[in-house]
C-alpha positions in Angstrom: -20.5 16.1 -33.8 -17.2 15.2 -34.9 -14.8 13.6 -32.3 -11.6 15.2 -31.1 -9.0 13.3 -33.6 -5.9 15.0 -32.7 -4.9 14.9 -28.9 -2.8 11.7 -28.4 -5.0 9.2 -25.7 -4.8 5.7 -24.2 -7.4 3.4 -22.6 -6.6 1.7 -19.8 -9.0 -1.5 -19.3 -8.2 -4.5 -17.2 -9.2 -8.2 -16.9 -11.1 -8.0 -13.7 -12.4 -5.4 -11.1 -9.8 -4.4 -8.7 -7.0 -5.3 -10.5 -4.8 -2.4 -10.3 -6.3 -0.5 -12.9 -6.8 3.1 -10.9 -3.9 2.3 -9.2 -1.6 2.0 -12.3 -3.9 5.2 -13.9 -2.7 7.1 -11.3 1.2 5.9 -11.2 0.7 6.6 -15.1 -0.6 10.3 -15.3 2.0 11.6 -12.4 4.4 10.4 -15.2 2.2 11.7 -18.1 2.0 15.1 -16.4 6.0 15.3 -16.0 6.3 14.6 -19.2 3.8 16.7 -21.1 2.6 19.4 -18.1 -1.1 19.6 -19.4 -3.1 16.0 -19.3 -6.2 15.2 -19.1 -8.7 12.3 -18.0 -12.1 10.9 -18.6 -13.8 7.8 -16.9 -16.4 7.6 -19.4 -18.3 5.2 -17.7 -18.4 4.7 -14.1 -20.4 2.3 -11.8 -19.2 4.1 -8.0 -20.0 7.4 -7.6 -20.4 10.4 -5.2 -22.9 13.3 -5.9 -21.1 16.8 -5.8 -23.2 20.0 -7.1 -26.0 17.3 -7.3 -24.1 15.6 -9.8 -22.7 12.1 -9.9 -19.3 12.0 -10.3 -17.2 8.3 -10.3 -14.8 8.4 -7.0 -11.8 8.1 -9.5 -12.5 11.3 -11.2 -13.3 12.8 -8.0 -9.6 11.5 -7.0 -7.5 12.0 -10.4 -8.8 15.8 -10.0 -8.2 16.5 -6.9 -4.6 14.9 -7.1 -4.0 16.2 -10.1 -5.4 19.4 -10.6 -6.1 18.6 -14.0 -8.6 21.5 -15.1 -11.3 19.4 -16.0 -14.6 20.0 -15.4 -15.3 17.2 -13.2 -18.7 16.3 -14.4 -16.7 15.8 -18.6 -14.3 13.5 -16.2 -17.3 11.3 -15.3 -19.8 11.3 -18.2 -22.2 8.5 -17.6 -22.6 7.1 -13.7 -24.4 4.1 -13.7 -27.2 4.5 -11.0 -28.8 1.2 -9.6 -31.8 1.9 -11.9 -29.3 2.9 -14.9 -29.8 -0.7 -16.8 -33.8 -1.3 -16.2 -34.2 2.7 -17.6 -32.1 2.3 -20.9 -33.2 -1.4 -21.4 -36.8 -0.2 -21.6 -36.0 2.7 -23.6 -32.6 2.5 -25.6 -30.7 5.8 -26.2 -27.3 4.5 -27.5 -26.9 7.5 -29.9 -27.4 10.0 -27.0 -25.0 8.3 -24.5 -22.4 8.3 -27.2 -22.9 11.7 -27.7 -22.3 12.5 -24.4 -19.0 10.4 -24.0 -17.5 12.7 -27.3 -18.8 16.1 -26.1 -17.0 15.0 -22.7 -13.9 13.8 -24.0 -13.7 17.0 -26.3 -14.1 19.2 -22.9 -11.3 16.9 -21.1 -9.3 17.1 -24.7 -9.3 21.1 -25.0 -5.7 22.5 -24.9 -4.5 19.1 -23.1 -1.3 17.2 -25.0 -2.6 13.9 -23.8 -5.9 12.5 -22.4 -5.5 9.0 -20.2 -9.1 7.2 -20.6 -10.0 4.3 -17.7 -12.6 1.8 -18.4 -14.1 0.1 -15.6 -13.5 -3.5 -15.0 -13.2 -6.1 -18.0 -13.4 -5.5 -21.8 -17.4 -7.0 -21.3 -18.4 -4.7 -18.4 -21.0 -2.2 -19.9 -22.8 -4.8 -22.4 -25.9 -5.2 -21.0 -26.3 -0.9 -21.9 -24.4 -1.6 -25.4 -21.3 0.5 -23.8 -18.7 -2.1 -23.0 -15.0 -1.3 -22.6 -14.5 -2.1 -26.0 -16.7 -0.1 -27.3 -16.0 2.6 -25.6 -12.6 2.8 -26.7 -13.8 2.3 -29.7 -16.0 5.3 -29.6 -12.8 7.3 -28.0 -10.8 5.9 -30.8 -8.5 4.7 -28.2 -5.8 2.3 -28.6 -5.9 -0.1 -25.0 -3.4 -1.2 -22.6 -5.0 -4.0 -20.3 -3.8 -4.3 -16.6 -4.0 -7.7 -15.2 -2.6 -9.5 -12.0 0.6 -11.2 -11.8 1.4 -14.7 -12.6 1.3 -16.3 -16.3 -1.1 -19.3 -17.4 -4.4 -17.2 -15.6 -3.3 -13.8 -16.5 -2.5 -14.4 -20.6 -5.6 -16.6 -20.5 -8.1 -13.9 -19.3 -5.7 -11.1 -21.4 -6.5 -13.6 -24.6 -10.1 -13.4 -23.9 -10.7 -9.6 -23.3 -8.1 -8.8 -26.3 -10.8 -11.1 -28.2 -13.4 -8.5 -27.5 -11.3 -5.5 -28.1 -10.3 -6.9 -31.4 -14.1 -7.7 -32.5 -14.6 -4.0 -31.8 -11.6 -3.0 -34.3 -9.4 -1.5 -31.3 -6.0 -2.5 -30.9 -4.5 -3.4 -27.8 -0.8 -2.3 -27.5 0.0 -4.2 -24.1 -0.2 -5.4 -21.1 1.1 -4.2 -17.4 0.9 -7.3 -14.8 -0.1 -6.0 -11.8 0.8 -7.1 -7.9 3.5 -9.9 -8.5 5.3 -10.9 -5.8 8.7 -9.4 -5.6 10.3 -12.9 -5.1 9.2 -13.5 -8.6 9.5 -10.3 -10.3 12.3 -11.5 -12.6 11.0 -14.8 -13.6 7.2 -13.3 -13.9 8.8 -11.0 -16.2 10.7 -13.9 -18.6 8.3 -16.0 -19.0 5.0 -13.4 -19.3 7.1 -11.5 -21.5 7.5 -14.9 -24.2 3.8 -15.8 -23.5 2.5 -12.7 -24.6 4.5 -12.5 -27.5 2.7 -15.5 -28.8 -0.4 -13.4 -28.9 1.7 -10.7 -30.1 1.4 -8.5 -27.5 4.0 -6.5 -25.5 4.8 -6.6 -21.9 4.7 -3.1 -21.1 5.0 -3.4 -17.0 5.8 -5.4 -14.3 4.4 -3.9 -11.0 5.6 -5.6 -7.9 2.8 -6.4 -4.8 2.8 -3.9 -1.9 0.4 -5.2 0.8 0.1 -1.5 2.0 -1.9 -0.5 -1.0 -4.3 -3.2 -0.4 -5.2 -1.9 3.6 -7.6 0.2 5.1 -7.0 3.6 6.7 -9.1 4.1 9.9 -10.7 6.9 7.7 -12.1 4.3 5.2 -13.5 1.7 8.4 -15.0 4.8 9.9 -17.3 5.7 6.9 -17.7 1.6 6.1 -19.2 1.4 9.8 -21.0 4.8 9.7 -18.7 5.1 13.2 -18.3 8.1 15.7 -14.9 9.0 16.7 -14.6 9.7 20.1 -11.4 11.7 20.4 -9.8 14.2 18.5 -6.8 12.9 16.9 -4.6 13.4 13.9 -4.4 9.5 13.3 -7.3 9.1 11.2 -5.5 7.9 8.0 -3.7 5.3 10.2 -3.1 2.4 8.3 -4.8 -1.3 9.7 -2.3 -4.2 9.0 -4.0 -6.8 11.3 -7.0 -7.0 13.6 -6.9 -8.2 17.2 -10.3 -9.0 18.5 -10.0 -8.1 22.2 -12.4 -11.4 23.8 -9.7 -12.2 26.2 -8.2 -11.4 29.4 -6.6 -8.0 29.4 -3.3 -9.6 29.9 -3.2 -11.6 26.8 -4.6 -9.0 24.8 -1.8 -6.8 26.3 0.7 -9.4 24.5 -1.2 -9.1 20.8 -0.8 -5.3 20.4 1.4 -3.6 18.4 2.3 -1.2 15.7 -0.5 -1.1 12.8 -3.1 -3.3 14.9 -6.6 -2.3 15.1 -7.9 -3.5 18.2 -12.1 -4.6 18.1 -13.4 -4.4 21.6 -16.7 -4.1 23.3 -17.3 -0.8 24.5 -17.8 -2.8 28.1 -14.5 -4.2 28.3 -12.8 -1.0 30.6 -9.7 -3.7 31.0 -9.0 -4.1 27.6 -9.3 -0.4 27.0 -6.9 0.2 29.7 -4.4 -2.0 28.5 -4.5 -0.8 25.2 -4.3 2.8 27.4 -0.9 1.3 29.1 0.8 0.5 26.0 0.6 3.8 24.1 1.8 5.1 27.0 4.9 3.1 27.5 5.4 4.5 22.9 3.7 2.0 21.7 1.5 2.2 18.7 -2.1 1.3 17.3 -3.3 1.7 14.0 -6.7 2.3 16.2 -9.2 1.4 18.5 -12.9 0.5 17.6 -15.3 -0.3 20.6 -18.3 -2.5 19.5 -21.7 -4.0 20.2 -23.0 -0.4 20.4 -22.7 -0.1 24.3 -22.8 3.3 25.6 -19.0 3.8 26.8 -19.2 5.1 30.7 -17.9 8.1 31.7 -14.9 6.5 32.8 -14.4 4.8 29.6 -15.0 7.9 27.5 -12.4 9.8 29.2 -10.0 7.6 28.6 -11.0 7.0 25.0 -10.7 11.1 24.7 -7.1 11.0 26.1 -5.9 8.4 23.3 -3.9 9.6 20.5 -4.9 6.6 18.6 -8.3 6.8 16.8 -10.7 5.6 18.8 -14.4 4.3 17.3 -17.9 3.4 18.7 -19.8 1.5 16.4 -22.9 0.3 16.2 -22.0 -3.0 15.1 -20.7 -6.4 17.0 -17.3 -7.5 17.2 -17.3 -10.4 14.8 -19.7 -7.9 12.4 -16.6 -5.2 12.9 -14.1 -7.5 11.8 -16.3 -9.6 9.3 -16.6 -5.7 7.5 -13.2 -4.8 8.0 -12.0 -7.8 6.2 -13.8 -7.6 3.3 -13.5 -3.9 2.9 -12.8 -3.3 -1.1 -9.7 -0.7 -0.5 -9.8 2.2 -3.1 -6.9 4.8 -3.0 -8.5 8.2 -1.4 -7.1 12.0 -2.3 -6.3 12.1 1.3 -3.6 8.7 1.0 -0.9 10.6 0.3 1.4 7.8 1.3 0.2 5.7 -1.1 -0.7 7.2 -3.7 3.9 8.6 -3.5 4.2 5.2 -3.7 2.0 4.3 -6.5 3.6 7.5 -8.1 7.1 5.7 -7.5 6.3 2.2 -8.1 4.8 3.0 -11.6 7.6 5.3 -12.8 10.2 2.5 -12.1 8.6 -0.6 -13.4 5.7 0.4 -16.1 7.2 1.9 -19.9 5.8 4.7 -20.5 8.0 5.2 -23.6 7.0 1.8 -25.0 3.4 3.0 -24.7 3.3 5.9 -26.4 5.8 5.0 -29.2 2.8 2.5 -29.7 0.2 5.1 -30.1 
């Protein structure tokens, strides 16, 4: 079978997980869309997935498509998922030529009657070796030309951009760029001089600068629910609430009192009725909470619940400890949802400004 050759198509790879790379995929096909109405997109290889029609489907398909309405079938977006058993099955019985096979026939679904196809790899040019499918050779296989998102800075980002171009290279696929991802905006302009000369050395183009919004980095109330498998006790319309800080409600009701404000998610046990009520007394003097999650897995009294019930906040009961809540919380890896739709404007907006959309495809 003989691989879709004509539909213009770009990889998008990166340096290291969670380094912006389905953030700036996203940013790039609102832009790719304006400009050519009918795009496509394949993750041809995805390690977290969801099963829908008992099939598994990466979580960045799942939110491309439903974003996008790109008129895909969803399971030619997400080709290969790679189950926990997915490496011990394939070393034990190698099927390279079928698995590549499957990656075309899905790309040529993705492809038909689309002017462009955006591909996204999954973590760095390496990822996928152990299964002889890394990045590099699956743009290789897609006949893709790559642009590699990395964090800001300069001496760590060119090193680890050196070292994955390495790879690419080995696998005879050019690398047209590179966007630097979440720089601070203090030092957007000197990031940008001196990355700019650096990479030029390795004769690559700078083809973005991306400045760091903390937003995009923190939870939604929605995301700690399912990460704690919590109930919500009230109904509310909060639920995508976003958490900029965590108070830990261990103290008197007073000082607690003093810690709340706008964006904080307040952690107390479900036993603490003076905490609660505090928290109760602020919203209604206008305050705001991001949300409320009661701990230790206490039963909340009657008392308690009603007044949980009556919040506009979200309120949670988990099953969980305090410190477990927060320790969870905390490390939380924050993926952009279909439902974030203030982010994902943002990202929209942030990409359009600062990434070169022109200078990328001019190189393909």
């Amino acid at each position: 079978m003989l691989l879709n050759s004509s539909t213009p198509r770009v990889f998008i790879a990166a340096t290291r997980q969670n380094d912006g790379k389905t953030t700036n995929s996203l940013g790039l096909l609102a832009a790719l869309q304006r400009r050519f109405g009918r795009v496509g997109y394949i993750k041809p290889v995805g390690q977290r997935f969801v099963e829908i029609d008992a099939e598994k489907i990466d979580e960045d398909s799942v939110l491309m498509d439903r974003v996008f309405k790109l008129n895909c079938p969803l399971v030619d977006m997400s080709p290969i998922a790679v189950e926990p058993d997915f490496t011990r099955r394939y070393l034990q019985s190698a099927n390279l030529d079928g698995l590549i096979k499957r990656i075309h026939k899905a790309f040529d679904r993705v492809a038909w009657e689309k002017e462009f196809v955006l591909c996204e790899g999954t973590g760095h040019a390496g990822v996928g070796s152990v299964f002889d499918l890394s990045n590099a050779t699956v743009a290789r296989v897609l006949d893709a030309k790559v642009v590699i998102v990395t964090r800001g800075g300069i001496g760590l980002p060119i090193d680890e951009v050196a070292l994955n171009t390495a790879l690419f290279q080995k696998e005879g696929v050019e690398v047209i760029g590179v966007i630097l991802n979440k720089v601070l905006p203090e030092k957007l302009d000197y990031i940008t001089e001196f990355a700019e000369k650096g990479l030029k050395r390795k004769g690559l183009k700078l083809l973005g600068v991306v400045p760091h919004q903390p937003i995009l980095s923190r939870p939604t109330l929605n995301l700690i629910r399912e990460e704690l498998a919590a109930d919500v006790l009230n109904t509310t319309t909060q639920i995508h609430n976003i958490v900029d800080r965590i108070v830990i409600g261990a103290m008197g009701a007073p000082r607690a009192a003093k810690l709340l404000k706008a964006g904080v998610l307040l952690i107390t046990p479900a036993d603490r009725d003076d905490i609660l009520k505090a928290a109760a007394e602020y919203l209604a003097q206008g305050g705001h909470l991001a949300g409320i999650v009661l701990s230790d897995g206490i039963a909340p009294g009657t008392g308690t619940l009603k007044l949980a019930k009556s919040l506009a906040c979200p309120v949670l009961l988990s099953s969980d400890d305090s410190y477990q809540v927060a320790s969870k919380v905390h490390d939380l890896i924050v993926k952009i949802r279909p439902d974030d739709t203030e982010k994902i404007r943002l990202v929209q907006s942030l990409i359009a400004k600062h990434v070169k959309l022109d200078k990328i495809l001019e190189a393909l």
